[in-house]
C-alpha positions as CSV (number, residue, x, y, z in Angstrom):
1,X,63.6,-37.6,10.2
2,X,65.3,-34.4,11.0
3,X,66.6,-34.4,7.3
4,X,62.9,-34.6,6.6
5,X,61.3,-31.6,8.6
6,X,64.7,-29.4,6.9
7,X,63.9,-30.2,3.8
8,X,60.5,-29.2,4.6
9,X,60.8,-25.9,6.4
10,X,63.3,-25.0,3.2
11,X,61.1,-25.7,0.7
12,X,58.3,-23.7,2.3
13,X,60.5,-20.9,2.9
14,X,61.6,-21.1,-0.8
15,X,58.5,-21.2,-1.8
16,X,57.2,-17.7,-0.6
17,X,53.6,-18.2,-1.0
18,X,51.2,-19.3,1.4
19,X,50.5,-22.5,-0.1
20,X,50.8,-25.1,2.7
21,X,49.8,-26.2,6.4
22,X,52.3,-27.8,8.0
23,X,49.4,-29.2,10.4
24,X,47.6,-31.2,7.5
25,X,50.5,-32.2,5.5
26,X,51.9,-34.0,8.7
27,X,48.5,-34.6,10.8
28,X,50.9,-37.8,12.6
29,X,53.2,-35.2,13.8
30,X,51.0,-32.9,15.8
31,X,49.7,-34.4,18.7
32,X,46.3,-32.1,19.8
33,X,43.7,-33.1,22.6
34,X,39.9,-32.6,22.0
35,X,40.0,-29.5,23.8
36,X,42.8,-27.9,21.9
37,X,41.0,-28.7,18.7
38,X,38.0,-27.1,19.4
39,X,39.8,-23.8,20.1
40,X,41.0,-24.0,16.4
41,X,40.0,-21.3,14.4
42,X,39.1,-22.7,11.3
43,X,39.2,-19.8,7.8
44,X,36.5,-19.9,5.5
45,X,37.4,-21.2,2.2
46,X,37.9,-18.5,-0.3
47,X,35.1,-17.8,-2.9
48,X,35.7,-19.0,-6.2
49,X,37.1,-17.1,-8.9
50,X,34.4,-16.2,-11.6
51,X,34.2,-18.3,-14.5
52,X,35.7,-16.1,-17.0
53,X,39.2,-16.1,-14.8
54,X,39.2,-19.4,-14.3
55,X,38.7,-19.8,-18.5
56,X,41.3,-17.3,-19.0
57,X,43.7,-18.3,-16.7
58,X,43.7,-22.2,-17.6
59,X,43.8,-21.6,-21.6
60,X,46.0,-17.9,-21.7
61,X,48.9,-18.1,-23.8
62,X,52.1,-16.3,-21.8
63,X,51.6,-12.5,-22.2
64,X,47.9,-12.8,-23.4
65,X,45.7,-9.9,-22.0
66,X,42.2,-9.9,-20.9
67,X,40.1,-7.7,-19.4
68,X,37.8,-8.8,-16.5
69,X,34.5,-7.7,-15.1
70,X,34.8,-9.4,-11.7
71,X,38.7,-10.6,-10.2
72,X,39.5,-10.9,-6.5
73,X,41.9,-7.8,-7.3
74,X,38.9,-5.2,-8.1
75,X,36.1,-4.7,-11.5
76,X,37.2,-4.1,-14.9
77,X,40.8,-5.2,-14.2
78,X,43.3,-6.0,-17.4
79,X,45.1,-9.3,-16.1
80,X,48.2,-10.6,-18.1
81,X,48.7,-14.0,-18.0
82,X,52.2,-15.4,-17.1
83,X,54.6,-18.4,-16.7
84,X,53.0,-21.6,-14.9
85,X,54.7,-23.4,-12.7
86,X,54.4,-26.0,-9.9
87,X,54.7,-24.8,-5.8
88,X,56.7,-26.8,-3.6
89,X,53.6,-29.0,-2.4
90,X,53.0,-29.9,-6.4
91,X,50.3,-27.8,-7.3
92,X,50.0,-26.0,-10.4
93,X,50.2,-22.5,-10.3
94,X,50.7,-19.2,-12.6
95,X,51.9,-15.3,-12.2
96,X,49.6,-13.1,-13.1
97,X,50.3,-9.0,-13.7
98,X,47.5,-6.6,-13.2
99,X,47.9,-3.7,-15.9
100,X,45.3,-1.3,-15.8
101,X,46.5,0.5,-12.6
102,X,49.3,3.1,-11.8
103,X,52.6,1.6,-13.1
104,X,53.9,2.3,-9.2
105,X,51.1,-0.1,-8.1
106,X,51.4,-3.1,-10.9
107,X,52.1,-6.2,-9.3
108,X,52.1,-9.8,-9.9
109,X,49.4,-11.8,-8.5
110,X,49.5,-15.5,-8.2
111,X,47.2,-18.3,-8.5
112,X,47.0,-22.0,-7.9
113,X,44.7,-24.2,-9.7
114,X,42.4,-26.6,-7.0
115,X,41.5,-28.9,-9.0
116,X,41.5,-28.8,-13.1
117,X,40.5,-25.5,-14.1
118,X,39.4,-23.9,-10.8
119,X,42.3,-21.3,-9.3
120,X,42.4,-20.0,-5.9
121,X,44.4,-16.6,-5.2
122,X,47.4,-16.8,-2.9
123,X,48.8,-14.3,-0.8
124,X,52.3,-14.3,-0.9
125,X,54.2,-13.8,2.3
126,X,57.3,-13.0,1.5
127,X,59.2,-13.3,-2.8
């Protein structure tokens, strides 16, 4: 069991993006009263991505470029579409690089699909 929860912690920590809840991977292992769950702050889930992402994002060839009206990162953004890969809880996910800002400010966004074709933004915690 201990084996377990260190495999676990490192492959969160490994993973770098916010991608998991410990609490509802392992519901058995967290012991809360009625009380303590309504206290529970429960997040909204996110807003889907407009269509258009989502298209471009499930069919872009690596390095393809397209720009988008409407993206969680701001209007009339040029998005580059990067490797996929899978996260440490098995979900399909792909780097993104936002190009039409000030080279200083280019980053890499990432994404994870949630279910086939629909993508959620992540907010990495730590790379």
């Amino acid at each position: 069991m201990r084996r377990l929860i260190l495999l676990l912690l490192l492959s969160l920590f490994l993973s770098g993006c916010e991608t998991l809840s410990i609490k509802n991977a392992f519901p058995g292992m967290f012991s809360t009263s009625d009380n303590a769950a309504e206290k529970v702050a429960v997040l909204e889930p996110q807003q889907a991505l407009p269509e258009e992402l989502n298209e471009f994002i499930t069919f872009g060839k690596d390095g393809q470029i397209q720009t988008v009206n409407q993206s969680p990162w701001g209007k009339n953004r040029e998005i580059m579409v990067q490797q996929s890969y899978f996260s440490a809880s098995g979900r399909k996910c792909r780097a993104l690089r936002l190009l039409n800002i000030p080279v200083k400010h280019q980053e890499e966004q990432f994404v994870c699909e949630d279910g086939p074709g629909n993508w959620v933004p992540l907010r990495c915690i730590s790379r």
